[in-house]
C-alpha positions in Angstrom: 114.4 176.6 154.4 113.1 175.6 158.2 115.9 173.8 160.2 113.7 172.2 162.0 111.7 170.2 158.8 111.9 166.7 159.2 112.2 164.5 156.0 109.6 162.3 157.9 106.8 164.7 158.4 103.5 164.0 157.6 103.5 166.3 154.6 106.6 164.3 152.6 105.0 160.8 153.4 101.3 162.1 152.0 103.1 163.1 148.5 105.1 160.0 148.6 102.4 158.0 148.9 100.6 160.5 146.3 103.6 160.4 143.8 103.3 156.4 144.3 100.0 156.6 143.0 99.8 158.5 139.7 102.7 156.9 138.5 100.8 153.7 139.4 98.3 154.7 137.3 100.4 155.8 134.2 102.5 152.6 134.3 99.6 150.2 134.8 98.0 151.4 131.6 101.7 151.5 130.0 101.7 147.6 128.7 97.8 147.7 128.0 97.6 150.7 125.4 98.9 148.9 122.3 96.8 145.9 122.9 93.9 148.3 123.5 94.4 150.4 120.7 94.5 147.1 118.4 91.6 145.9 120.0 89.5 149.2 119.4 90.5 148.7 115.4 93.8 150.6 115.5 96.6 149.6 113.0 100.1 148.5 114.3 101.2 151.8 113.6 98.9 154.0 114.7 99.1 151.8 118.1 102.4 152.9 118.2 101.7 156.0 118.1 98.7 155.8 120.8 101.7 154.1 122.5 104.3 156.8 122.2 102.8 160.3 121.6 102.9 160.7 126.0 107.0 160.5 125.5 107.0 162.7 122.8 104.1 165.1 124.3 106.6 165.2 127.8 109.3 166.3 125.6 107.8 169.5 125.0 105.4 170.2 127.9 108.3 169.4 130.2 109.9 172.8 130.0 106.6 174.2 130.5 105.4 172.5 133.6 109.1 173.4 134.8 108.6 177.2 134.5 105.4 177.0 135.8 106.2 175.0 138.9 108.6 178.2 139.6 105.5 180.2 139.3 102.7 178.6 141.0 101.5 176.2 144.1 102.9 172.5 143.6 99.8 171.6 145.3 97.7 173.4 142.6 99.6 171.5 139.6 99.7 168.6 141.0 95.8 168.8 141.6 95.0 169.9 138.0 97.6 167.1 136.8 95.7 164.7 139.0 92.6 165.7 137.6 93.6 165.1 133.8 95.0 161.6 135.0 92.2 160.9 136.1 89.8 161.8 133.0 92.1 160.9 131.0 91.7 157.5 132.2 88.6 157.2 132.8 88.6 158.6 128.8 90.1 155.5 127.9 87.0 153.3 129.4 84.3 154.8 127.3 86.6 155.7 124.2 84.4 154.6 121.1 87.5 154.4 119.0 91.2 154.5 119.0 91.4 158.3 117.6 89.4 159.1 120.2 92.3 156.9 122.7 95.3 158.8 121.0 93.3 162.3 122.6 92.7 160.9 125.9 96.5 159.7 125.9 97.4 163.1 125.2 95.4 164.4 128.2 96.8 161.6 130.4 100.5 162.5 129.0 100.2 166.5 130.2 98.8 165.0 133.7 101.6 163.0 134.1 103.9 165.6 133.0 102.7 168.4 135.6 102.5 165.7 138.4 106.2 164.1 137.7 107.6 167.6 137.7 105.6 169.5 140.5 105.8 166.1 142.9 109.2 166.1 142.9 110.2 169.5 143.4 107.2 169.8 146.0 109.1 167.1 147.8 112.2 169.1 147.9 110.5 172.0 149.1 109.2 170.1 152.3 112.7 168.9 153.5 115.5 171.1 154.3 118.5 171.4 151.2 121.1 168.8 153.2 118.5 166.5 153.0 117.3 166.5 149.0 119.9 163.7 148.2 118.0 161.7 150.7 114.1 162.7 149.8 114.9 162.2 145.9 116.3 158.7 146.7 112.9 157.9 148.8 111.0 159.9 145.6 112.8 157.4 143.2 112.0 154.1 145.2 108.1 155.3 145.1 108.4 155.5 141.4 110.9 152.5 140.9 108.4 150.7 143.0 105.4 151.7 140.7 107.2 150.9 137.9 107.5 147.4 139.0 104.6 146.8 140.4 101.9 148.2 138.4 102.5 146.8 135.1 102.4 142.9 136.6 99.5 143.7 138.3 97.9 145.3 134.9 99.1 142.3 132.1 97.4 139.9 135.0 94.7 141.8 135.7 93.7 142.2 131.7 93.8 138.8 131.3 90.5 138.2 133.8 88.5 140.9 133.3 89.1 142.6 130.0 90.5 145.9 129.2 88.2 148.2 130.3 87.0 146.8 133.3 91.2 146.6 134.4 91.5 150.3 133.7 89.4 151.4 136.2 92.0 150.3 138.9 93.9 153.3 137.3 91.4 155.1 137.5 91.5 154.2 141.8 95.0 155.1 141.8 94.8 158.5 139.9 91.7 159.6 142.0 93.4 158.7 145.3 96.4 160.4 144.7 94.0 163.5 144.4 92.5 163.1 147.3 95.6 162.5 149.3 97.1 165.7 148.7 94.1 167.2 149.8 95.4 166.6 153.6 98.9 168.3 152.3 99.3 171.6 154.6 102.4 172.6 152.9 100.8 173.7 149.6 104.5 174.9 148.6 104.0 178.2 147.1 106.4 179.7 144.9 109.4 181.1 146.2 110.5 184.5 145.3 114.5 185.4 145.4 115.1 189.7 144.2 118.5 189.1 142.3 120.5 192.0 140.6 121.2 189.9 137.4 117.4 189.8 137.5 115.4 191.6 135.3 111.9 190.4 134.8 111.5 186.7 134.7 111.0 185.2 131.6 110.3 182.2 130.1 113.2 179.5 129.5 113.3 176.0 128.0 116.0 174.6 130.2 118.0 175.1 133.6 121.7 175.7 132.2 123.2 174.4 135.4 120.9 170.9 135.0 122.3 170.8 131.1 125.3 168.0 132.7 123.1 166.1 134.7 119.9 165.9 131.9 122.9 164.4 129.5 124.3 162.0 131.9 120.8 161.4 132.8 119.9 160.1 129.0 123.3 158.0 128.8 122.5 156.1 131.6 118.6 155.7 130.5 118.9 154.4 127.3 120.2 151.1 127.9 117.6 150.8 130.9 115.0 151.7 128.7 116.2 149.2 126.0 116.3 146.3 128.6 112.7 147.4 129.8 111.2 147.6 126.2 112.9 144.6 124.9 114.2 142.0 127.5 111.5 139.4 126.9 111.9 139.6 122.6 115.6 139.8 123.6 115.5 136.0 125.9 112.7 134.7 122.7 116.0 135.6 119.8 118.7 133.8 122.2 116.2 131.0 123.1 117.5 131.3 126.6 115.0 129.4 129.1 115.0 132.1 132.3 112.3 133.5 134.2 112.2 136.9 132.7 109.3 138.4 133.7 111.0 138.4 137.4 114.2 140.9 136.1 112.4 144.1 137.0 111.1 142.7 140.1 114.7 141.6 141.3 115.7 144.7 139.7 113.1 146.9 142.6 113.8 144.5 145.2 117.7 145.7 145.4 117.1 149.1 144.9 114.9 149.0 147.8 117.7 147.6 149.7 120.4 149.6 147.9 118.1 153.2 149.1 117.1 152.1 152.8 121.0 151.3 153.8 122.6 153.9 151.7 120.0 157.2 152.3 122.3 158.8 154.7 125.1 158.7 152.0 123.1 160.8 149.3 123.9 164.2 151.1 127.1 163.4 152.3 129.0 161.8 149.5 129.7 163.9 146.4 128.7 163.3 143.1 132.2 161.7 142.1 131.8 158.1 143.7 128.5 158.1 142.7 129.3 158.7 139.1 132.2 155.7 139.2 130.1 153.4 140.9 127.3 153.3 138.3 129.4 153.4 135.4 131.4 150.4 137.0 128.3 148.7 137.7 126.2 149.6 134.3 129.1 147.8 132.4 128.6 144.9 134.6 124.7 144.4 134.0 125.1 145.1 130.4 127.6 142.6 129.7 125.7 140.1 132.3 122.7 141.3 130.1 124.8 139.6 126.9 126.3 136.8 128.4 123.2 135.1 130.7 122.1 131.8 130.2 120.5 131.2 133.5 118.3 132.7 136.3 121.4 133.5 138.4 122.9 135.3 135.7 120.3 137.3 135.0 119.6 138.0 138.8 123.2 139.3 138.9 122.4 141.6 135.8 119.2 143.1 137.3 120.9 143.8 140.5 123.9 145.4 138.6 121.1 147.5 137.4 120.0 148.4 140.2 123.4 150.0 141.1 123.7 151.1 137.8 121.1 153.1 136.9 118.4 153.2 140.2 121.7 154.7 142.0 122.7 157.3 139.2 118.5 158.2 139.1 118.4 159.5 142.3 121.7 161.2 142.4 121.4 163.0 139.5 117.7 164.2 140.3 119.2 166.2 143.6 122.3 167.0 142.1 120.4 168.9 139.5 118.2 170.7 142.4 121.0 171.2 144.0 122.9 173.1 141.2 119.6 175.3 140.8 118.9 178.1 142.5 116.0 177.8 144.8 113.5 179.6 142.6 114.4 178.1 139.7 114.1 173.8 140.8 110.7 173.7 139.0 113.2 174.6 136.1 116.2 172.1 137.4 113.1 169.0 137.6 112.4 169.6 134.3 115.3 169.6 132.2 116.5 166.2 134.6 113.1 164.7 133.5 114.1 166.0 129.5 116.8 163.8 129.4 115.1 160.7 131.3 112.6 161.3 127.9 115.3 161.4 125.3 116.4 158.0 126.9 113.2 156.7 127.4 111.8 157.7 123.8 115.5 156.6 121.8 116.3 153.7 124.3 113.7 151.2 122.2 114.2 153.2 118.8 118.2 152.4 118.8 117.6 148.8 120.2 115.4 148.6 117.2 118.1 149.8 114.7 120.6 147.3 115.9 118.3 144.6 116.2 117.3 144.7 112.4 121.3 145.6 111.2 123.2 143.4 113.6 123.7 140.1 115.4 121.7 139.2 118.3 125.2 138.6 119.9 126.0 142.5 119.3 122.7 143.4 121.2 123.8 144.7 124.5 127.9 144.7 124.1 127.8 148.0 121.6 125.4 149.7 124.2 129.1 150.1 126.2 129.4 152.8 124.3 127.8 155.0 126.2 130.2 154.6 128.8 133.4 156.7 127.6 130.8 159.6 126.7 129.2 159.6 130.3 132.8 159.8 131.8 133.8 162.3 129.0 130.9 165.0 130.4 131.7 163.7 134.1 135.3 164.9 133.5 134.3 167.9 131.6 131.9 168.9 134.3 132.9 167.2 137.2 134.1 170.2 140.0 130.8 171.7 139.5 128.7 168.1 139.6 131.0 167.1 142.9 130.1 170.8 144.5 126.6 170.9 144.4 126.5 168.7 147.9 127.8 171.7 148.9 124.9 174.1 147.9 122.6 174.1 150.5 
């Protein structure tokens, strides 16, 4: 990797701005589908499912857009990912019924799935290895930022216009992002290391040095993606009179802040304090999560958040290209991204189980215990996790 590539060149800012954009368009459609799906005739369950099947289709295209990311061009996967986004999308419009919305769903779901993969890595490629803490922090504020932003701009949008005529701002997003990489020069073509434990490559489901970081990865996700399915239903059962629909917001604002001031650190500071801060910090916002009765409260736990898990996001995505070796990150991106969908897809489906068994009260406080089992596979793992800063 070239010394002299700067993690401001013209190339890393056109896929930011690219990555930015398609995961605009997947997460502005994100709070629409079910209410789309209903209103195209669609049962509650088979919404759900319309919902759903892009997690559970990740789940097992992930490994493939991984090997195949160590095989070919980012530029060309991301293109073709673009592409489906983009039909996909524009699918959605003209759908004449909701089975025809679960297929385009599924081609949106393997567009998102080659772009969230090949993006990333492609990123990595264009900066030199002391500088992937850095890059993946930037990468994770263009996707935390999405993630925010999108969805308000979709349930507002909806509301004016109707469904179909809001969807073709996702279809703006996903076709811009293809034409942005278009002025990439860097097309990041697959690199090839001869290795004499190397016979002829072969296909594999997982990166065995990313297998810490993908679990860690899922621990810390689930009770993110239990606070993003079900905070507002959560504030309805307590009856607590706050201004919920700003948590993610205040959530993205501090992680902004949290990834422009600490940048620097991400290739300097091992994985160790890292590790201790966001487990610190995640038991903070959880129990702020149980205990908040006003807006400060809950600003407090949407910053905590923000340290816990937008901190732990962006460490563990470079810690897990770091651990990889350099013809195998397509691989590494992957199995990270495998346990962000395990926590995305069993986040909401565990929340559910305790909703219906337990007390409201009990909501967030038995979510703690995922705590002693992160810090039991930190410990377990932890010289090879507070190395990999050293593997470039």
């Amino acid at each position: 990797m070239s010394k002299e590539k700067s993690i401001y060149s013209k190339d890393v800012i056109l896929v930011m701005i690219a990555a930015f954009l398609f995961m605009s368009s997947t997460m502005f459609m994100n709070p629409l589908v079910n209410g789309y799906a209903k209103s195209l005739g669609a049962t509650s369950a088979f919404a759900g499912l319309i919902t759903g099947i892009m997690t559970i289709a990740a789940m097992f295209l992930r490994p493939i857009a991984g090997n195949l990311a160590d095989r070919f061009s980012k530029y060309s996967l991301s293109f073709i990912g673009g592409i489906l986004i983009v039909a996909g999308v524009i699918g959605y419009i003209f759908t004449p019924s909701s089975s025809w919305l679960l297929l385009f769903r599924v081609i949106n779901g393997v567009g998102y799935v080659l772009c969230t993969v090949c993006m990333a890595t492609w990123i990595a490629d264009l900066v030199p290895r002391s500088h992937v803490g850095e890059a993946m922090g930037l990468y994770g504020l263009m996707n935390a930022l999405a993630m925010a932003l999108s969805p308000a701009i979709s349930i507002n949008l909806y509301h004016v216009i109707g469904y179909r005529n809001a969807i073709w701002l996702s279809v703006c997003f996903a076709a811009s992002m293809v034409i942005i990489i278009q002025f990439v020069g860097n097309h990041s073509l697959p690199v090839k290391i001869d290795r004499p434990d190397r016979g002829k490559r072969s296909f594999k489901l997982i990166q065995k040095d990313a297998i810490p970081v993908a679990i860690l990865t899922t621990l810390f996700a689930l009770p993110y993606f239990t606070t993003q399915a079900d905070i507002v239903t959560y504030a309805e059962q307590r009856h607590l009179h706050i201004a919920v629909g700003f948590y993610f917001l205040i959530y993205s604002v501090v992680l902004l802040l949290i990834r422009l001031f600490l940048k620097r650190y991400f290739d300097t500071v091992p994985f160790g304090p890292w590790f201790w801060l966001s487990t610190i910090t995640t038991a903070f916002y959880i129990m702020m999560n149980a205990i908040m009765q006003n807006n400060w409260q809950m600003a407090l736990a949407a910053g905590g958040m923000a340290f816990g898990y937008g901190v732990i996001y962006s460490v563990n995505q470079s810690t897990a290209l770091l651990l990889a070796p350099v013809d195998e990150q397509g691989l590494a991106n992957a199995t990270f991204y495998l346990g962000l969908d395990i926590g995305m897809a069993f986040g909401p489906i565990l929340s559910g189980l305790v909703d219906s068994y337990l007390p409201i009260s009990w909501f967030y406080p038995i979510e703690l215990v995922i705590l002693p089992l992160a810090i039991l596979v930190y410990l377990t793992n932890r010289k090879k996790l507070n190395n990999a800063i050293n593997n470039h």
